[in-house]
C-alpha positions in Angstrom: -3.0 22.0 -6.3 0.6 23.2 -7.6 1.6 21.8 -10.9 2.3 18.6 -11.9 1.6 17.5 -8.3 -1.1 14.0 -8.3 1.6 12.2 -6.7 2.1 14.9 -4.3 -1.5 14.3 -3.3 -1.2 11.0 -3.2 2.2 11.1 -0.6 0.2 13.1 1.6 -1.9 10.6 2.5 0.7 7.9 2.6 2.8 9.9 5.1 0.6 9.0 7.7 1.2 5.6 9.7 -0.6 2.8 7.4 -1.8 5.6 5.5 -2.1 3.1 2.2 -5.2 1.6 4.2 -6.5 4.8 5.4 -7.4 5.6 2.0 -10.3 2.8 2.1 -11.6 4.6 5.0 -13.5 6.8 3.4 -16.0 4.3 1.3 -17.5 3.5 4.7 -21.1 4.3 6.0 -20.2 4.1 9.6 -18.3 6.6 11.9 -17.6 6.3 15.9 -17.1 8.4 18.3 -13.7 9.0 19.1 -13.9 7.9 22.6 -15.4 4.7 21.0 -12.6 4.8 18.5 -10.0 4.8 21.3 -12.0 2.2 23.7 -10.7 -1.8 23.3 -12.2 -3.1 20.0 -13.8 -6.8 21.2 -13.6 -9.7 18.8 -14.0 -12.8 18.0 -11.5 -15.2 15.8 -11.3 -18.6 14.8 -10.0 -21.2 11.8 -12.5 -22.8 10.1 -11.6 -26.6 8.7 -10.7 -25.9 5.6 -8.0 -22.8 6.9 -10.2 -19.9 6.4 -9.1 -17.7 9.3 -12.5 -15.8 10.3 -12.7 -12.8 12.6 -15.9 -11.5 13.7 -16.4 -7.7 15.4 -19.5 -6.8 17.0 -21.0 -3.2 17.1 -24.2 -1.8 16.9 -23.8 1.8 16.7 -25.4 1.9 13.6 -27.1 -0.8 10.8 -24.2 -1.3 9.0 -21.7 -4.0 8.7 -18.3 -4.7 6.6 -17.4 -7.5 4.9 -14.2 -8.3 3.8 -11.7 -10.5 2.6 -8.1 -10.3 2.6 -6.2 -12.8 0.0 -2.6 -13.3 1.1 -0.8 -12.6 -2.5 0.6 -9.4 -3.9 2.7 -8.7 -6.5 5.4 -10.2 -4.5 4.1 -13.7 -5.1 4.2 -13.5 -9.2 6.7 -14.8 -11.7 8.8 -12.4 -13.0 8.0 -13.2 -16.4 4.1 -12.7 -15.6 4.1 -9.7 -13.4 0.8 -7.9 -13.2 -1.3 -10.9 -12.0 -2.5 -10.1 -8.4 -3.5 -6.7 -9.7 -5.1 -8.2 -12.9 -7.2 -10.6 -10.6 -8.2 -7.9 -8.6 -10.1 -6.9 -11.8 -11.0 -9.9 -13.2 -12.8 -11.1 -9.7 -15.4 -8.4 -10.3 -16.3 -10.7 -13.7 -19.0 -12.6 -12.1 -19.2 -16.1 -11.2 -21.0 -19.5 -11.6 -23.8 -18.1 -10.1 -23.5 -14.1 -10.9 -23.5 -12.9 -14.4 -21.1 -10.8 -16.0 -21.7 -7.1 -14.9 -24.2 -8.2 -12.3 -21.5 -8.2 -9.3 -21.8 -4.4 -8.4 -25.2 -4.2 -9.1 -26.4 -6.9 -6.3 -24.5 -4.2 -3.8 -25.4 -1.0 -5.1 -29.3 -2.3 -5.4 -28.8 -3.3 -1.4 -27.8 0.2 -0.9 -24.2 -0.8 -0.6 -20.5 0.2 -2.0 -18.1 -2.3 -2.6 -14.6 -2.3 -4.1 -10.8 -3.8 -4.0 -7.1 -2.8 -3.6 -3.9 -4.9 -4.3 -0.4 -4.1 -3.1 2.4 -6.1 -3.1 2.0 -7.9 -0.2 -2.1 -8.6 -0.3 -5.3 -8.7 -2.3 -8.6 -6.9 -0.3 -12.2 -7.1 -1.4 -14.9 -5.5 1.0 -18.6 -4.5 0.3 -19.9 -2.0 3.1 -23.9 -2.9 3.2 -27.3 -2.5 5.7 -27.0 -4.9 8.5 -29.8 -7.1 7.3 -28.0 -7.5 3.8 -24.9 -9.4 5.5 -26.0 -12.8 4.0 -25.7 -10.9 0.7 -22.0 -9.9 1.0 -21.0 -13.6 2.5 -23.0 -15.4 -0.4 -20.8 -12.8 -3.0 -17.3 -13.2 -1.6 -17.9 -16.8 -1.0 -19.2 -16.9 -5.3 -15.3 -15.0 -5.6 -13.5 -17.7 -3.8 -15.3 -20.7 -5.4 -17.0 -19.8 -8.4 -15.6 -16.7 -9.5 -15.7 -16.6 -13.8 -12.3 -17.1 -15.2 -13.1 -17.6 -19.4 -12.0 -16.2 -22.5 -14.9 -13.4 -22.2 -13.5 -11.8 -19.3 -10.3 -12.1 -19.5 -9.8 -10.0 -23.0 -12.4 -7.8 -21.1 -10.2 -7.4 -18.5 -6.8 -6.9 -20.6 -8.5 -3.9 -22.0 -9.4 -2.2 -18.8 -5.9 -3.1 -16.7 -4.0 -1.3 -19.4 -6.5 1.8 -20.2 -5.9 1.9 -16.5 -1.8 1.6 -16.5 -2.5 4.5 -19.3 -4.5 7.0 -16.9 -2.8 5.9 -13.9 0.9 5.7 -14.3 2.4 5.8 -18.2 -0.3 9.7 -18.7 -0.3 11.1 -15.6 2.8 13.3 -14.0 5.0 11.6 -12.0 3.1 8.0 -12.9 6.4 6.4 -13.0 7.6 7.8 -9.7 6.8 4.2 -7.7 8.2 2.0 -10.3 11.6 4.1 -10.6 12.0 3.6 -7.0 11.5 0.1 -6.8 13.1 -1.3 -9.9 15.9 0.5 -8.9 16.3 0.1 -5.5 15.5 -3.7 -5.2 18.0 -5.8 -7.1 16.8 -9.7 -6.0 13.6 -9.5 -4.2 10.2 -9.1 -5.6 9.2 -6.0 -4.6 11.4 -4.8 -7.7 8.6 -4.1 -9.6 5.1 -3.1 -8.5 1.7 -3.9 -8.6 0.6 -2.5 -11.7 3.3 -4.7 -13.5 3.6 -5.2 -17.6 1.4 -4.7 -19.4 3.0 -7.5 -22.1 3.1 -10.3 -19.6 -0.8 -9.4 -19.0 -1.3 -10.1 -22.6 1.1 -13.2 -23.3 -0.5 -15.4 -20.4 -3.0 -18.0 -20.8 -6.3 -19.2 -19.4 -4.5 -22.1 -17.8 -2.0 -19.9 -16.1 -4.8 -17.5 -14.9 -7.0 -20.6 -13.4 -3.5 -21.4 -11.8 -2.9 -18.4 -10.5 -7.0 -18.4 -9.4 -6.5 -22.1 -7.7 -3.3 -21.6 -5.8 -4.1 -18.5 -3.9 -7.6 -17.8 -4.1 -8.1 -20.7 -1.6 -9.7 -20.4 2.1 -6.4 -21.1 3.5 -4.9 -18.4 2.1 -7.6 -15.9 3.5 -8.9 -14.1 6.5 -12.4 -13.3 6.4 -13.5 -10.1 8.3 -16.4 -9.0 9.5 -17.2 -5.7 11.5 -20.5 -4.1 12.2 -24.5 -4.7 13.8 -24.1 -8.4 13.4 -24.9 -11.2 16.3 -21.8 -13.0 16.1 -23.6 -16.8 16.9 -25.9 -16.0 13.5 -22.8 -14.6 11.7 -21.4 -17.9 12.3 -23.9 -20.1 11.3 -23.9 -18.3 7.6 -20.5 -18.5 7.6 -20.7 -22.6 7.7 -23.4 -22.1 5.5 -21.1 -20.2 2.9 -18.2 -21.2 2.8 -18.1 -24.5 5.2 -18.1 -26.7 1.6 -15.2 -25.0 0.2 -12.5 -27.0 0.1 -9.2 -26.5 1.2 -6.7 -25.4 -1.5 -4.3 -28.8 -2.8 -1.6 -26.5 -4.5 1.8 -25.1 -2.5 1.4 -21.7 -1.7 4.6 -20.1 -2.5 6.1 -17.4 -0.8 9.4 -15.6 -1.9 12.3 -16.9 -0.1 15.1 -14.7 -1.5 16.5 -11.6 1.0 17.5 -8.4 -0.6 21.3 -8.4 0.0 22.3 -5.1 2.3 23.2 -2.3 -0.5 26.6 -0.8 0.6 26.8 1.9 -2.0 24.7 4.6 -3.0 22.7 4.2 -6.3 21.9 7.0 -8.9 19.4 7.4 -11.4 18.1 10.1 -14.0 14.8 9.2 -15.2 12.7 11.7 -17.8 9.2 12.1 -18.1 6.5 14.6 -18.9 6.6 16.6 -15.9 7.5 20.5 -15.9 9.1 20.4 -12.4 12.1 18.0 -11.4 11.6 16.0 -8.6 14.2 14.7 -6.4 13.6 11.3 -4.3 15.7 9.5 -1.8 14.9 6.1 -0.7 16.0 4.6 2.3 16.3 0.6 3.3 14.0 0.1 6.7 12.9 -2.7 8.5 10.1 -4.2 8.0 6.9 -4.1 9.8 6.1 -4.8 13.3 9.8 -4.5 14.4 10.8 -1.4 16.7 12.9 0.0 14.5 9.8 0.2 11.9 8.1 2.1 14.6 11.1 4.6 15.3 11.2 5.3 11.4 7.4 6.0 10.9 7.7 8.4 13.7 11.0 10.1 11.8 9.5 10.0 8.9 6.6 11.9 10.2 8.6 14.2 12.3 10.2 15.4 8.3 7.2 15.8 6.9 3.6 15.2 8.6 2.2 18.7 9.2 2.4 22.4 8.2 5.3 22.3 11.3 7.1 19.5 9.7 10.9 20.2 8.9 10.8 19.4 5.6 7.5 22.1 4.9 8.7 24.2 7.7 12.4 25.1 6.0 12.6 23.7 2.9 8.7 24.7 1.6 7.6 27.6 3.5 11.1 29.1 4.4 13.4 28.7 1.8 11.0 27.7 -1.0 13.1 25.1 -3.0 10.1 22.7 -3.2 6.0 23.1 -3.8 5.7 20.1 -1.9 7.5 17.6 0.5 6.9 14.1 1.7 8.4 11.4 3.2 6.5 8.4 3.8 6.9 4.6 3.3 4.4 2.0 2.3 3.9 -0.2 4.7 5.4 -3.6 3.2 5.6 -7.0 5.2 9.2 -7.7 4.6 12.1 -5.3 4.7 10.5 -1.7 2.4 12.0 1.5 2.3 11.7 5.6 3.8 11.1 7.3 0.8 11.6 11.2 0.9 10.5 13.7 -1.7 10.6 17.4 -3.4 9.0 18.5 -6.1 11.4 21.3 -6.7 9.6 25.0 -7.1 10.1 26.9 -10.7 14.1 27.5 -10.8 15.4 25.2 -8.5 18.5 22.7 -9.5 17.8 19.4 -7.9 21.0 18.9 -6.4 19.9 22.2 -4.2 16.8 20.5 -3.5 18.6 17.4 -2.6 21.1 19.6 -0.4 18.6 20.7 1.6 16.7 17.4 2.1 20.1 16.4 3.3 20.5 19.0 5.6 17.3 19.0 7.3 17.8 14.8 7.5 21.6 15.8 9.1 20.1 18.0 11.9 18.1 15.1 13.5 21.4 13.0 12.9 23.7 15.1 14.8 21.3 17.1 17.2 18.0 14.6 17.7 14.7 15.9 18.3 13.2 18.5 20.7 11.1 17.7 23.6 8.0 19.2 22.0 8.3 18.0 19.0 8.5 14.9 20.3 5.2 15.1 22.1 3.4 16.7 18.8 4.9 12.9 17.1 3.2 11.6 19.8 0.0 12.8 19.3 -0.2 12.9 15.6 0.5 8.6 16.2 -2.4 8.4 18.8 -4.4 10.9 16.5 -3.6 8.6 13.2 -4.2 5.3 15.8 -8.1 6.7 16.8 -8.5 7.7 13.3 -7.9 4.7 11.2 -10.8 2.8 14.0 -13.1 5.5 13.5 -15.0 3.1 10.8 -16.1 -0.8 10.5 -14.3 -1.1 7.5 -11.2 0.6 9.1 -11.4 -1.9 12.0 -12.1 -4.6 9.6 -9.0 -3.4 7.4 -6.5 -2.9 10.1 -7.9 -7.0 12.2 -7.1 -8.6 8.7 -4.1 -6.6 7.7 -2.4 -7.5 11.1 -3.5 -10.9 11.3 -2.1 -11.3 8.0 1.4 -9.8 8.4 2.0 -10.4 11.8 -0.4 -13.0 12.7 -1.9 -11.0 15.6 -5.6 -9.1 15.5 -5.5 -7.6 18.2 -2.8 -5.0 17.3 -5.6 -3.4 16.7 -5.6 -2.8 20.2 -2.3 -2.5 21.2 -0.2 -1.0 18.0 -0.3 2.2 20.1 1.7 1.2 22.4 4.4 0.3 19.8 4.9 3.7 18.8 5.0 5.1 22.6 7.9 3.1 23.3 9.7 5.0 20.9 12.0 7.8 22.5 13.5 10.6 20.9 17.4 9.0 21.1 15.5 6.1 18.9 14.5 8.4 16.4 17.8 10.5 16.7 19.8 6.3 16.3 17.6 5.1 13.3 18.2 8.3 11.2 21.8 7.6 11.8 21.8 3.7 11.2 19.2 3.6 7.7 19.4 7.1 6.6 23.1 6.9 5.2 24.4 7.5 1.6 25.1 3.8 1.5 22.0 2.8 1.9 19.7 4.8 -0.2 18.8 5.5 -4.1 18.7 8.7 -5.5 16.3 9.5 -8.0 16.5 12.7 -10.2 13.3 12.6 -11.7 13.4 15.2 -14.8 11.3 17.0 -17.5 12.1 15.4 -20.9 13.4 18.6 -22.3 16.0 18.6 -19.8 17.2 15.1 -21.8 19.5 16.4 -24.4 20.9 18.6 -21.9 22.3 15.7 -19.8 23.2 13.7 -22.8 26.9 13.1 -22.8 29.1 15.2 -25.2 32.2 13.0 -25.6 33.0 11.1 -29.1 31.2 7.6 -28.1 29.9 8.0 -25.1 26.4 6.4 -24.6 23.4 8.9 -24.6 21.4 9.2 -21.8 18.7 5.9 -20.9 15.4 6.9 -21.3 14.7 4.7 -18.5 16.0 3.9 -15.2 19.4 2.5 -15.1 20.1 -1.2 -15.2 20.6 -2.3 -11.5 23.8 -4.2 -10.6 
């Protein structure tokens, strides 16, 4: 790995379509064929009484079966003043319940011969244990103890504090180019709530109460506010029957369950930003205001996005790695969101290179499609690499089980995991050539110059009171 390049890692997996839940992929026991991969995935959904959306997928390839649930709140649902909480609850749902004692929750699943574990974003909450067939009544009776029972006290709270911020420590404010994500958001989102990110403050974290944590707990940890998924060697008429068992008594949540309402007003000027940290090579990062999922523009900009960088034959690592060497590594990538998100492109400039070359060339390469579209075989490698990613990402139970609650909860329709395909394969090259031109445009983008921190006093004005340089991003207007 070149230096100073976690992040780097980390965009390479996010390039991909959906690539944010491709990482879960890997805790899973079970693989398909491909050809089973790419056959129509067969399931069966329904609404239970009290609003719990449940979707059942039968397979018996091998003993093994998924369980999961998918909580519609991110970090887009929080106050402002109390940002942090869906991640925090994440954590603190792992504490045990009524019925579970503290620190026994991962040790019912690994003694089953299981693997279990969680992910927030800033649209959704996802729990999922990955067990032997025959214990499925094990993970039901546990993520039905999480949504009725789950242990909100004193105890693990404070426990809880401790671990989200050792975690915000490792993970973002120690580690080189931590900060990258939250840059780009707080800058480039001025009203809606994706202007900060899951991870949130660590002070709001620490100033909130019990009460507003069994708030937070009672509003969206409610069956109406979930889709229950489960993917594997199960008979779907016994599956049911535990599932009335489990979770027929909970009752339906009595609280509002807010959603944001405000729209990110259309930026019509391009935004700047210096931002220093401990890294030893710049970076330079361009984001982008796209659509948001499940429209066809989306579809046309995963497919650009993948055409700049997916690949050793990728224009991005094609001219700007491998042929003029400006960068050790190049992405572009976005993450997915339910409402409006952003194309995010990135260099981590190579040992001597200014960042306004880097950005030059980022520019130039983004230009080319602009002006002169895309070549007939590079259109067909775009489609490939989308089928390729498609087949991939169903290759699992707990990738199926991922992708039937992720599109049942953004879009309200399962079975794009059958169909999504199609979506991309209606894309033509003049698409990708008109969405480079309509939502890759100075106008619409944020430039970040992300910088060593002895590069600081360099920058730092040298007229008779001007301000010094902000340590962190600039306020947003």
């Amino acid at each position: 790995m070149a230096p100073n390049c976690y992040f780097c890692t980390k965009f390479t997996l996010i390039m991909k379509r959906n690539a944010f839940y491709s990482m879960l992929l890997g805790a899973s026991l079970l693989t398909l064929s491909a050809k089973q991969a790419a056959a129509t995935i067969t399931f069966t959904e329904y609404t239970m009484p009290n609003g719990l959306h449940v979707i059942l997928q039968e397979d018996h390839s091998t003993p093994i079966v998924a369980v999961s649930v998918m909580y519609h709140v991110g970090s887009k649902n929080e106050d402002p003043q109390r940002t942090g909480f869906a991640h925090f609850f994440e954590h603190l749902l792992f504490e045990g319940s009524e019925n579970i004692k503290r620190g026994e929750y991962m040790k019912f699943i690994q003694s089953a011969g299981g693997q279990l574990n969680a992910n927030t974003t800033q649209d959704r909450t996802f729990y999922y244990e990955v067990l032997p067939s025959n214990q499925l009544e094990l993970g039901l009776w546990m993520e039905s103890e999480r949504m009725l029972h789950a242990k909100i006290d004193t105890v693990g709270v404070e426990t809880q504090r401790k671990v989200v911020k050792e975690e915000k420590k490792q993970s973002f404010d120690n580690r080189p180019y931590g900060q990258l994500i939250n840059v780009i958001y707080e800058n480039a989102y001025t009203k809606y709530p994706y202007r900060w990110s899951p991870i949130g403050k660590e002070q709001y974290i620490d100033q909130a109460t019990l009460a507003e944590f069994m708030n937070f707990y009672k509003t969206f940890y409610v069956p109406n506010n979930a889709v229950l998924v489960i993917s594997g060697d199960i008979n779907v008429a016994q599956t049911k029957d535990l599932i009335t068992k489990y979770y027929g008594d909970i009752p339906k949540g009595t609280k509002a369950i807010p959603r944001p309402t405000e729209a990110e007003p259309a930026q019509k000027a391009e935004k700047r930003v210096n931002f220093y940290d401990n890294v030893q090579l710049p970076a330079v990062i361009m984001a982008y205001h796209i659509p948001k999922q499940g429209t066809a523009d989306y579809y046309a900009v995963q497919l650009l996005t993948q055409l700049l960088s997916q690949g050793k034959s990728s224009r991005f690592e094609k001219e700007i790695t491998d042929k003029q060497q400006l960068a050790v590594q190049t992405a572009s990538f976005d993450l997915g969101n339910e409402e409006p998100g952003l194309a995010i492109m990135l260099g981590i400039a190579n040992m001597g290179t200014k960042p306004a070359a880097l950005e030059k060339a980022m520019e130039t390469e983004i230009d080319k499609v602009k002006k002169d579209g895309i070549s007939d075989e590079e259109y067909k490698k775009l489609e490939n690499q989308a089928e390729n990613d498609f087949v991939e990402q169903n290759q699992k139970d707990l990738g199926v089980a991922t992708n039937l609650a992720t599109y049942y909860t953004f879009q309200g329709n399962a079975n794009l995991v059958n169909t999504e395909l199609e979506n991309y394969k209606k894309v033509t090259k003049d698409d990708i050539k008109r969405v480079a031109n309509k939502y890759l445009t100075k106008e619409n983008r944020l430039v970040v110059y992300y910088l060593p921190k002895s590069e600081e006093h360099k920058d730092a004005p040298k007229k008779e009171g001007a301000k010094p340089a902000a340590k962190k991003p600039a306020t947003k207007k």
